[in-house]
C-alpha positions as CSV (number, residue, x, y, z in Angstrom):
1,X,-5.5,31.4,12.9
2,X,-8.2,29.8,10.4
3,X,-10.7,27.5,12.7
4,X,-11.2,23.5,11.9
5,X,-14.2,23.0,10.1
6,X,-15.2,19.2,11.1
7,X,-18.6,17.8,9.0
8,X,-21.0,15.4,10.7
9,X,-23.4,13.8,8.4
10,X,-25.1,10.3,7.8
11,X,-22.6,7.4,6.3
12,X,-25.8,7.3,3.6
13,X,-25.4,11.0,2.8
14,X,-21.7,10.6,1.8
15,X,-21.1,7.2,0.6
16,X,-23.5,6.1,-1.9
17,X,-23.3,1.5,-2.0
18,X,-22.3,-0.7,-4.8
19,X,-22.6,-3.8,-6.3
20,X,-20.4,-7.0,-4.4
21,X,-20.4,-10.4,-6.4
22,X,-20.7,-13.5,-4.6
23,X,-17.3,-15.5,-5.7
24,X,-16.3,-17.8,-3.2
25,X,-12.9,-19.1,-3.0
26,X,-13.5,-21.9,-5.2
27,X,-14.2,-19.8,-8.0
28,X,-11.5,-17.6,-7.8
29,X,-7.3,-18.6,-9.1
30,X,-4.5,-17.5,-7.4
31,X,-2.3,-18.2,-10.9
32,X,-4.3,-16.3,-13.7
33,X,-7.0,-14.5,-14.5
34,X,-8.9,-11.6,-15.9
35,X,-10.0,-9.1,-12.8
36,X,-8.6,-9.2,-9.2
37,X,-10.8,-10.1,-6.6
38,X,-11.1,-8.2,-2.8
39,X,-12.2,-11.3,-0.8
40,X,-14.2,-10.6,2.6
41,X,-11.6,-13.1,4.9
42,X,-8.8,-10.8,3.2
43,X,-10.5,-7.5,4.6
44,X,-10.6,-9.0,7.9
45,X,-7.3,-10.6,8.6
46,X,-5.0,-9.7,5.4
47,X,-5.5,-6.1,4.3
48,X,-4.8,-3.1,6.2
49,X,-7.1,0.4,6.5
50,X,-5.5,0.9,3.1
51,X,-5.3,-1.5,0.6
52,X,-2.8,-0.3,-1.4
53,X,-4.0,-2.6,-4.9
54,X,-0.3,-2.4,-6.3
55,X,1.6,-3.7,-3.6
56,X,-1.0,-6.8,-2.6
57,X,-1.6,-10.4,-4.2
58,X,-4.7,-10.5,-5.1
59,X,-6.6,-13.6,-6.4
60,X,-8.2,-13.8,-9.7
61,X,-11.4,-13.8,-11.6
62,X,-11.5,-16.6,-14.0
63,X,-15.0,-16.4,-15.9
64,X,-15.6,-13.3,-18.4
65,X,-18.8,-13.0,-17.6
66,X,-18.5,-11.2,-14.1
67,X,-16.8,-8.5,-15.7
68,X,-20.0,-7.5,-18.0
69,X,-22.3,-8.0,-14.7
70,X,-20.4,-6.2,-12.5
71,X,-19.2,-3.2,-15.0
72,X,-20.7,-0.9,-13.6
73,X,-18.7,-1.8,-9.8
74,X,-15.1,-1.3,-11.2
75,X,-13.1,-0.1,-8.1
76,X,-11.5,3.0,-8.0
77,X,-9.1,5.1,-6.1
78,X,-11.2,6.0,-3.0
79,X,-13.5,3.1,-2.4
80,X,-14.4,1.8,0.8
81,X,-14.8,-2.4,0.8
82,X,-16.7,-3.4,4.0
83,X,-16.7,-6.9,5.4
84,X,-20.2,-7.3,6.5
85,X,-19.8,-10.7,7.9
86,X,-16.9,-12.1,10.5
87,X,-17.4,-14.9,13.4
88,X,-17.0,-12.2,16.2
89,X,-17.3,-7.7,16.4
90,X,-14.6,-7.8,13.9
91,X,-17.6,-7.6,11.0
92,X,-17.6,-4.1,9.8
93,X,-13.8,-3.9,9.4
94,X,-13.3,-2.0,6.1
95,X,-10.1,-1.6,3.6
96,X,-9.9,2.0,1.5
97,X,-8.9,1.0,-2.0
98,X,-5.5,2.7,-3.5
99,X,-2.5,2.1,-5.5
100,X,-5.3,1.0,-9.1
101,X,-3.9,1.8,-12.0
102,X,-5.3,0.2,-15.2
103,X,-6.5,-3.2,-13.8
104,X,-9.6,-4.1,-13.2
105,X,-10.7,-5.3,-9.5
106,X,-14.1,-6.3,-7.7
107,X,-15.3,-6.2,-4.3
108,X,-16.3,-10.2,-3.2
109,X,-18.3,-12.1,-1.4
110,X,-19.5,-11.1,1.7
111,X,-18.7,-7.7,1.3
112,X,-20.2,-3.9,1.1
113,X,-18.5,-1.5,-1.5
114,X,-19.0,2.1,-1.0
115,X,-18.1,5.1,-2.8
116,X,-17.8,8.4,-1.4
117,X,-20.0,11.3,-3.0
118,X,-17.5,13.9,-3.2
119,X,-13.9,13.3,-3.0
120,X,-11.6,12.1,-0.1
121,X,-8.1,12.5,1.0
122,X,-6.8,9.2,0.4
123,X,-6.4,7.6,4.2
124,X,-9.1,8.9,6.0
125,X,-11.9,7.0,5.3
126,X,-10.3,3.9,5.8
127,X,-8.7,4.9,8.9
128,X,-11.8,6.5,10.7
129,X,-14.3,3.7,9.8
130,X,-12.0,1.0,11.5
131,X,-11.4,3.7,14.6
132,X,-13.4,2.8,17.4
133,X,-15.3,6.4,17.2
134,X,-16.9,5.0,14.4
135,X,-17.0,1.5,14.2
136,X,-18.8,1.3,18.6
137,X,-21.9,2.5,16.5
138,X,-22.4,-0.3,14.3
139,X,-22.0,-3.2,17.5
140,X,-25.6,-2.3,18.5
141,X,-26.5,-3.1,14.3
142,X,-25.0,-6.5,14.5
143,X,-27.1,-9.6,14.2
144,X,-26.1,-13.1,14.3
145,X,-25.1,-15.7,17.0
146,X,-22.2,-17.7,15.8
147,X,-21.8,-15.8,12.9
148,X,-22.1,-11.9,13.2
149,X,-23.1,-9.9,10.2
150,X,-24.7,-6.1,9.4
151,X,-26.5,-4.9,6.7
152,X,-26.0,-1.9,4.4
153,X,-29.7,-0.4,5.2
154,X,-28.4,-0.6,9.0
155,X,-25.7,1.3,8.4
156,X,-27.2,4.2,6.5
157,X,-27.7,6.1,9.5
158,X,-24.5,5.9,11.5
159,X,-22.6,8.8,11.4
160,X,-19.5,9.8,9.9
161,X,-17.3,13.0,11.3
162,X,-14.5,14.4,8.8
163,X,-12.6,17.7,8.3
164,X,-14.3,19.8,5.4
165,X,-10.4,20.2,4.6
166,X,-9.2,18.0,2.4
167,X,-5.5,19.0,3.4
168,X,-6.6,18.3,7.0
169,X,-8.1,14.9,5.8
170,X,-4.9,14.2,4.1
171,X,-3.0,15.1,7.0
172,X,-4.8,12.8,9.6
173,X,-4.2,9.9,7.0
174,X,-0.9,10.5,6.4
175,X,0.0,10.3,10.5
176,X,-1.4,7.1,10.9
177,X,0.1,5.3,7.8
178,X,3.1,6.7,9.1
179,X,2.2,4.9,12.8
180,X,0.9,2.1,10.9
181,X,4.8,1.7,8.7
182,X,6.5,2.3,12.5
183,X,4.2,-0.8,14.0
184,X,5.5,-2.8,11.4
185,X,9.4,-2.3,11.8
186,X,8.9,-3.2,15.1
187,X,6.8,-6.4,14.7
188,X,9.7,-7.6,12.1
189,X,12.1,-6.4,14.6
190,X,10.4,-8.9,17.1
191,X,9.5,-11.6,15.0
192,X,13.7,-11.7,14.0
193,X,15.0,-11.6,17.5
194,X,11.8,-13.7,18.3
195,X,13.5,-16.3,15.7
196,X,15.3,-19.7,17.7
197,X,18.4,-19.9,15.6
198,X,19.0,-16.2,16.1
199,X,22.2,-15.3,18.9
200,X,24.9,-12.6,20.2
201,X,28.3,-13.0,19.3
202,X,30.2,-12.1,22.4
203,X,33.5,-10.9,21.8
């Protein structure tokens, strides 16, 4: 039987950092527009480990001239957004971008953008850097008192553990999207029979 070959390398040896603009809500549209827009609150409370870019409503970019500035920051299949700021531990909560096709989306305010060096399994990354194996190192990194932020520079040298295997990477993602699908049907299945006009029918 072949052994597990697991990596264990510095999170600034395998992701290399982006640029982020600075849009706040104000200047983006939830109607129209001409980019989409990963928002730092969405990261934290909206978007899962994956944010799957086809599925989600994202708001807009109104003003042409981001898209020239930020050009080069495109997301792609793969990235890792960061929310480096959050009132509480919470900061550091990421969302692996899938599901982009031929629009074009930037990472907001308030946020770190990542791109891994060589190629991922889509899952993974998202799913380890929100595990607790990963994300206990960066509470020692945080600064702030009523509102807790961390810096790209700080996180350069936490560590990041993966499977060399990309099949084995893919695997691990694929269970906990799975888990992740099953959470949900039960949540709805609570929230229905949570609901007060909901009742049995006796017979």
């Amino acid at each position: 039987m072949k052994a597990k070959v697991w990596e264990q390398r510095k999170l600034g040896e395998v992701l290399i950092s982006l640029q982020s603009n600075t849009l706040s809500r104000a200047d983006l549209s939830n109607e129209t527009g001409i980019a989409k827009n990963v928002h730092y609150g969405d990261v934290l409370i909206k978007f899962g480990d994956v944010l799957d870019v086809s599925r989600e409503q994202l708001p807009m970019i109104k003003d042409e001239k981001i898209l020239d500035k930020y050009k080069a920051s495109f997301l792609q299949n793969g990235d890792v957004i960061i929310a480096d700021t959050a009132e509480d531990t919470t900061v550091g909560k990421c969302s692996e971008i899938a599901g982009l096709r031929d629009e074009v989306v930037l990472s907001g305010l308030h946020t770190i953008l990542y791109r891994p060096v060589e190629k991922f399994a889509t899952g993974y990354l998202g799913y380890y850097l929100n595990s607790g194996a990963y994300h206990d190192q960066l509470i020692p990194l945080m600064q702030g008192i009523k509102v807790t932020s961390i810096s790209k520079s700080a996180m350069q040298d936490t560590d990041i553990v993966y499977p060399k295997s990309t099949e084995e990477q893919a695997m691990i993602g694929s269970y906990f999207q799975s888990l992740d699908h099953l959470i949900t049907l039960h949540q709805r299945q609570i929230d229905f029979y949570k609901k007060p006009n909901f009742y049995f029918i006796s017979s």
